[in-house]
KEPAKOL-648388 format. One line per field, with one value per residue (C-alpha): residue number from 1; residue in one letter; chain; x, y, z. Coordinates in steps of 0.2 Angstrom, whole numbers. Layout:
BEGIN
k (NUM,...)
r (a,...)
c (A,...)
xx (X,...)
yy (Y,...)
zz (Z,...)
//
This chain:
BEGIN
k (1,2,3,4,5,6,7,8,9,10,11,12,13,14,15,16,17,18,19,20,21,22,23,24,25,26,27,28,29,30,31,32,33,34,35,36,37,38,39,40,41,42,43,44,45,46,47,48,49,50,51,52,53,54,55,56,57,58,59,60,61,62,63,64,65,66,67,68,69,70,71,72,73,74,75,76,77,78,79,80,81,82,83,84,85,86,87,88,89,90,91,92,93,94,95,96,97,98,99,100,101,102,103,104,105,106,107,108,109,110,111,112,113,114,115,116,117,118,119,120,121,122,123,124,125,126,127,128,129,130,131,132,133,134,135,136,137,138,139,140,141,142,143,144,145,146,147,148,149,150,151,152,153,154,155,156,157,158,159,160,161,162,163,164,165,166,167,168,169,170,171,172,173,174,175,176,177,178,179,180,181,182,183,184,185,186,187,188,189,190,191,192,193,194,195,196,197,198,199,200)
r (x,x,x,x,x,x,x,x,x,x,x,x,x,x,x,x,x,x,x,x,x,x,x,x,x,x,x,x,x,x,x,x,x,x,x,x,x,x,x,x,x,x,x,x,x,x,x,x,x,x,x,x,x,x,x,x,x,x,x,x,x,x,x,x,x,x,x,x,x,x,x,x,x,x,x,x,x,x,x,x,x,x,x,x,x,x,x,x,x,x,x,x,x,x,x,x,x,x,x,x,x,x,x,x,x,x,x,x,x,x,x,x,x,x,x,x,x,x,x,x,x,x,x,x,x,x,x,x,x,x,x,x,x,x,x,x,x,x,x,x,x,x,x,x,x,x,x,x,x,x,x,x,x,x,x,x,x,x,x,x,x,x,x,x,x,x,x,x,x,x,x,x,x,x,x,x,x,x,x,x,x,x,x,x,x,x,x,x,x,x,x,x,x,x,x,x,x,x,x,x)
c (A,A,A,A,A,A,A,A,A,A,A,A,A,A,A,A,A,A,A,A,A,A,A,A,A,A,A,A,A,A,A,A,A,A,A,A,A,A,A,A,A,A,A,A,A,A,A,A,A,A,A,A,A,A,A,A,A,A,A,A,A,A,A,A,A,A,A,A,A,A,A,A,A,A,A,A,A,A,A,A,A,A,A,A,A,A,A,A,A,A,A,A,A,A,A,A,A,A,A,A,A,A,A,A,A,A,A,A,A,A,A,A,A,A,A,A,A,A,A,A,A,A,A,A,A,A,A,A,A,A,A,A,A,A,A,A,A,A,A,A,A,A,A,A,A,A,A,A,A,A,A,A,A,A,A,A,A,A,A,A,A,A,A,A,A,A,A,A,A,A,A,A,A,A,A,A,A,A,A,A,A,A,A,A,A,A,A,A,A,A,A,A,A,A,A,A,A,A,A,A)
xx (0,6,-1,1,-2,-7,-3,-13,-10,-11,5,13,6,16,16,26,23,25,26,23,11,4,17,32,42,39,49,47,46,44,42,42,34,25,24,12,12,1,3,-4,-21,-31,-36,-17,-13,-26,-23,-3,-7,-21,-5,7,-4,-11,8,13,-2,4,23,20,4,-3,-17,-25,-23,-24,-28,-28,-44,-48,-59,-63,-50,-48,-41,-54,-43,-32,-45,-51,-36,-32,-49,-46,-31,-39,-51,-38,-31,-47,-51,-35,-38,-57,-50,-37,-52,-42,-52,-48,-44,-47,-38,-39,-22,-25,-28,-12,-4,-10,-4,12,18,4,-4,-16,-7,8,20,24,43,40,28,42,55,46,42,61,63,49,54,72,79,95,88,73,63,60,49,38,24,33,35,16,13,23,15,-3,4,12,-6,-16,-4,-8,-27,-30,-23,-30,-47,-43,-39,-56,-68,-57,-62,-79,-83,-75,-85,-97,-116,-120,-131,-136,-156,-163,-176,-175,-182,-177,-183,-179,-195,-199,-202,-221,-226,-229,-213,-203,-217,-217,-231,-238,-246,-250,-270,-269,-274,-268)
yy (0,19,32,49,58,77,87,101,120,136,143,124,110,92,80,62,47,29,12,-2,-17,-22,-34,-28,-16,2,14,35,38,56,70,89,106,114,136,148,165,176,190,181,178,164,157,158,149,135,133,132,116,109,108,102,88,84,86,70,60,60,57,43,36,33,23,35,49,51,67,75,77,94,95,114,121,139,149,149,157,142,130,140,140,119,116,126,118,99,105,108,92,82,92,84,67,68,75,60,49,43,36,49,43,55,49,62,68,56,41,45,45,31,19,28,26,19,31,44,57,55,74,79,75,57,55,61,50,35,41,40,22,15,21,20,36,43,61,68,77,96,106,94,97,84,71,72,70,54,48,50,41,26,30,22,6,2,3,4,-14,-21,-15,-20,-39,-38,-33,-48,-62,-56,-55,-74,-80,-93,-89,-91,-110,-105,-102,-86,-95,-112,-123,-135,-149,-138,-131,-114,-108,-102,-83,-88,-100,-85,-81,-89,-100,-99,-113,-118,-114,-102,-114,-115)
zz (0,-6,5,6,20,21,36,30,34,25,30,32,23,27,14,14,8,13,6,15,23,41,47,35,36,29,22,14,-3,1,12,11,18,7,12,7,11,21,10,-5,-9,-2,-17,-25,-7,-9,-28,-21,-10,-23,-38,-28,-19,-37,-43,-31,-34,-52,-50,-34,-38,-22,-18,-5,3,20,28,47,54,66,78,87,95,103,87,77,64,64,63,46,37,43,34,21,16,20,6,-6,-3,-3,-21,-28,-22,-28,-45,-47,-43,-25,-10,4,23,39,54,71,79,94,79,72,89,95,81,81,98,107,116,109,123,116,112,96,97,101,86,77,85,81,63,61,70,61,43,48,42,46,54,60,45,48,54,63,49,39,50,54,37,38,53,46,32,43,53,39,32,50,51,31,31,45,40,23,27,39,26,15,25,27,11,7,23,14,21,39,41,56,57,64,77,79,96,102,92,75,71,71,88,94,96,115,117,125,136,155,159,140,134,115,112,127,138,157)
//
């Protein structure tokens, strides 16, 4: 599985991608920090993240793309400009025809290191141990990026190997409501003191 995981911000947009299978060992194809500028118009700055994400899909391939998902927090202002740039990214997938994969910071945290409380310079300590690169990628937007990508060859896997087996599961034989002596069981059978005919 290719996954490319977007880190997505307005001012700092983390992209990196990863290679790699539950149980094997994964490795980075690719990781950078994409900047825009403040000065520049908001759509030149989402039109910025939606080439370059689109630019990627193109030269990698990827088979998804996973992306960060915000809940509220205080600064409403930064909130905007995350979903705003997680739109840009989503547009680039949709327009590549690429299933897109949400996964929350404490998701992404969780598979990483374990716990979902973990700080941000163990994420990225074990985003280098687990791809095995020589230093830690900078600034941290980029090793986010790799995490959410690492995030979802865990779970995408997993999920991906459950909804196999399901679907080759042959047809359950087991009968809905059967009594005892295999016949259908009465309206009354469940029904303390019932008796058939209503009798007593």
């Amino acid at each position: 599985m290719l996954v490319l995981g977007v880190d997505p911000g307005l001012t700092r947009c983390g992209l990196g991608v990863v290679d790699g299978s539950l149980g094997r060992p994964l490795r980075a194809r690719h990781v950078e920090v994409l900047t825009t500028s403040s000065a520049d118009p908001l759509p030149d700055r989402l039109l910025a993240i939606s080439s370059r994400v689109r630019d990627l899909i193109d030269s990698v391939g990827p088979d998804v793309v996973a992306v960060e998902r915000m809940f509220s927090q205080h600064n409403l202002h930064t909130v905007m400009g995350t979903a705003q740039a997680s739109a840009a990214a989503v547009l680039a997938a949709a327009e590549a025809g690429l299933p897109v994969a949400w996964h929350t910071p404490t998701e992404v945290k969780a598979a990483v290191t374990g716990t979902g409380r973990a700080e941000k310079e163990q994420v990225a300590q074990m985003v280098v141990r687990i791809l095995g690169l020589s230093s830690t990628p900078r600034p941290v937007d980029a090793t986010d990026a790799l995490a959410l990508a690492i995030c979802h060859v865990w779970r995408g896997s997993a999920g991906a190997r459950i909804e196999r087996a399901v679907a080759a599961a042959p047809p359950s034989r087991i009968p809905g409501r059967v009594g005892a002596a295999g016949r259908a069981r009465s309206p009354h059978s469940g029904v303390a003191g019932a008796r058939p005919g209503g009798a007593r």
